[in-house]
N, C-alpha and C positions, 0 to 999 in steps of 0.2 A: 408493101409497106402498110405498115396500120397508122391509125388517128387517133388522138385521144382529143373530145371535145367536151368541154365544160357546159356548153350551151347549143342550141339549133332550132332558131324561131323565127318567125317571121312580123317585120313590124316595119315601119318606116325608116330612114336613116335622118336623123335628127344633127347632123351637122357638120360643115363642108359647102361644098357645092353640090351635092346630091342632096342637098336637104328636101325631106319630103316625100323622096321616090320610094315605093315599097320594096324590100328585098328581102333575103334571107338572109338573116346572119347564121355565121360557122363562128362561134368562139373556142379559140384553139386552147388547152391547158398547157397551162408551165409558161414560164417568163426568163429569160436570159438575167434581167436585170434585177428583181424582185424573186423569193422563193412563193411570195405570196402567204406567207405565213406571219402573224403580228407581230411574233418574239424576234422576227429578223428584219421588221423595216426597216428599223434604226439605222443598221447597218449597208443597209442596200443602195444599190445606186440611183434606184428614182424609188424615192419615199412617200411619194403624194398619192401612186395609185389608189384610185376608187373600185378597182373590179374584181370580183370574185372571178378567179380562174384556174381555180386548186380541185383536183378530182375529175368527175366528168364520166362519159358514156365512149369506151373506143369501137372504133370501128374498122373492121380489119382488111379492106384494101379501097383505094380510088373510088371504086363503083356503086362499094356500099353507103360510101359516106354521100358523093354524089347524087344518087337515088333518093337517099334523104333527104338532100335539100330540097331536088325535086318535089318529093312529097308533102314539102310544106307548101309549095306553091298550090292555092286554090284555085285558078280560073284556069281552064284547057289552053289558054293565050299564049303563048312560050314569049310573046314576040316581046314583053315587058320585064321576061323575067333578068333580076336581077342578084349577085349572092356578094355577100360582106365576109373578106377571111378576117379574124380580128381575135385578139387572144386580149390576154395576157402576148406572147411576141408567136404570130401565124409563123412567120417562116422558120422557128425552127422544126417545124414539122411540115409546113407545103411544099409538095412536091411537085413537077411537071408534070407526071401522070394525072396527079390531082387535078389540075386547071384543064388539063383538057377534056377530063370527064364532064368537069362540072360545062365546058365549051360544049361539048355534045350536047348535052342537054339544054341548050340555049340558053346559057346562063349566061347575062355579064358580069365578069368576075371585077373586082373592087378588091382591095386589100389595104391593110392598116398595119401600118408596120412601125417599132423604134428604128427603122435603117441601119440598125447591126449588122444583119444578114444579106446575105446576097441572094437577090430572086434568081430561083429554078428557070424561071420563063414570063417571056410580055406577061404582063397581066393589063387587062383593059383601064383601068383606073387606078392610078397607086398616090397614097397618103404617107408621107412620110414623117413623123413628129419624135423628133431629136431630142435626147435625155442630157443632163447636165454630166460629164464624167464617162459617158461611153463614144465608143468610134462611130461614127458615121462611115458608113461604105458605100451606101447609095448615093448616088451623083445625082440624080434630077428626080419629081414625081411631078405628079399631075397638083398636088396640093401639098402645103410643107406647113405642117397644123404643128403650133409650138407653146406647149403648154407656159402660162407666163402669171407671175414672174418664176425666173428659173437662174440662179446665182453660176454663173460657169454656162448660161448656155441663152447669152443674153439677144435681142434679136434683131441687133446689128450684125452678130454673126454670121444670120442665115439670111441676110437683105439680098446677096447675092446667088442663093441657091437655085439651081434652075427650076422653077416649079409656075405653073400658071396661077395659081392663088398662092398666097403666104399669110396664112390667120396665126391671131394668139386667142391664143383661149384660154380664160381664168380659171385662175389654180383654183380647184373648188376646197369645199371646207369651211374653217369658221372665220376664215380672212377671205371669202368668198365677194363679197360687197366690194372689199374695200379694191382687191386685185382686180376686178370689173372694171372700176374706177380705173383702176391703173391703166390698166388694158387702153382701154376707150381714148383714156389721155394722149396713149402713144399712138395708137391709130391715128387720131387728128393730127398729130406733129409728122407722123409717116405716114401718107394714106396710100403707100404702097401696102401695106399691111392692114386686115380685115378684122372686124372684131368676131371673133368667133360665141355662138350661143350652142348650148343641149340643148335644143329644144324638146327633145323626146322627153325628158322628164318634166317640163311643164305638160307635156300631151298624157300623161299617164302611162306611156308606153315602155316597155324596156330596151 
């Protein structure tokens, strides 16, 4: 099976509960829910994306692309390494072989998914952040990151999800303040629910 990757760099993860930890990110091309093209937000089922994940470099089986994460790791240490699958939507191109390439190489694997899809296989950390209008298939993740506010996918819905964190994170843009606000508001009234931050774009990083 080949890859097609839009991105493969190495930076911190700036939000979650791994904030801070150095990894690799693998950003997958193409998106179930978005074509990623402007002339068809309108139309899409999550219209807020912020990420370019249209094109990319592929790579034509598990090992190649694997190898490459590798290779952005800089220190001999394996014992730290850690790798972000994260698209536009990773699963619909991660496959089983994938995850355990990237396992051989002493990767922890992390993944960032809209819960469309059904994982190939365990993955060590999974993020799961539900869109307004599409199905959830995943049943639990380690964190349930819910972009807010979201009309159709509000977060009493997901109070019950099985996940160890449950963050909102404001909808960025030019109501960016004001949905912060919001955010924060509803944390204090739920504090089952975490205020989510990017930090990496205050760090300068991508």
């Amino acid at each position: 099976m080949s890859y097609t990757v839009k991105e493969l760099f190495l930076t911190a993860q700036g939000e979650g509960a791994n904030i801070g930890r150095v990894a690799v990110f693998i950003r997958f091309a193409g998106c179930n829910l978005w074509s990623g093209r402007e002339e068809d937000r309108g139309k899409a089922v999550c219209r807020f994306c912020d990420t370019d994940f249209v094109g990319g470099q592929r790579f034509g089986s598990a090992e190649a692309l694997a190898d490459a994460a590798a290779a952005k790791w800089r220190t001999p240490d394996a014992a730290a390494r850690m790798t972000v699958l994260t698209g536009g939507e990773p699963l619909l191109q991660v496959a089983a072989a994938l995850i355990e390439a990237l396992r051989q190489r002493a990767f922890y694997v992390a993944l960032e998914t809209n819960g469309t899809q059904k994982l190939p296989a365990p993955v060590d950390w999974l993020c799961v952040s539900p869109k307004a209008g599409a199905p959830l298939v995943l049943g639990s993740a380690d964190e349930l990151k819910l972009v807010y506010p979201q009309v159709g996918a509000e977060p009493e819905m997901f109070a019950g999800f099985p996940a160890s964190h449950h963050w909102l994170s404001p909808m960025d843009g030019h109501e960016c303040r004001r949905n912060t606000e919001a955010a924060a508001a509803y944390c204090l009234a739920h504090p089952q629910w975490r205020l989510a931050i990017q930090a990496h774009k205050s760090w300068g990083l991508p």
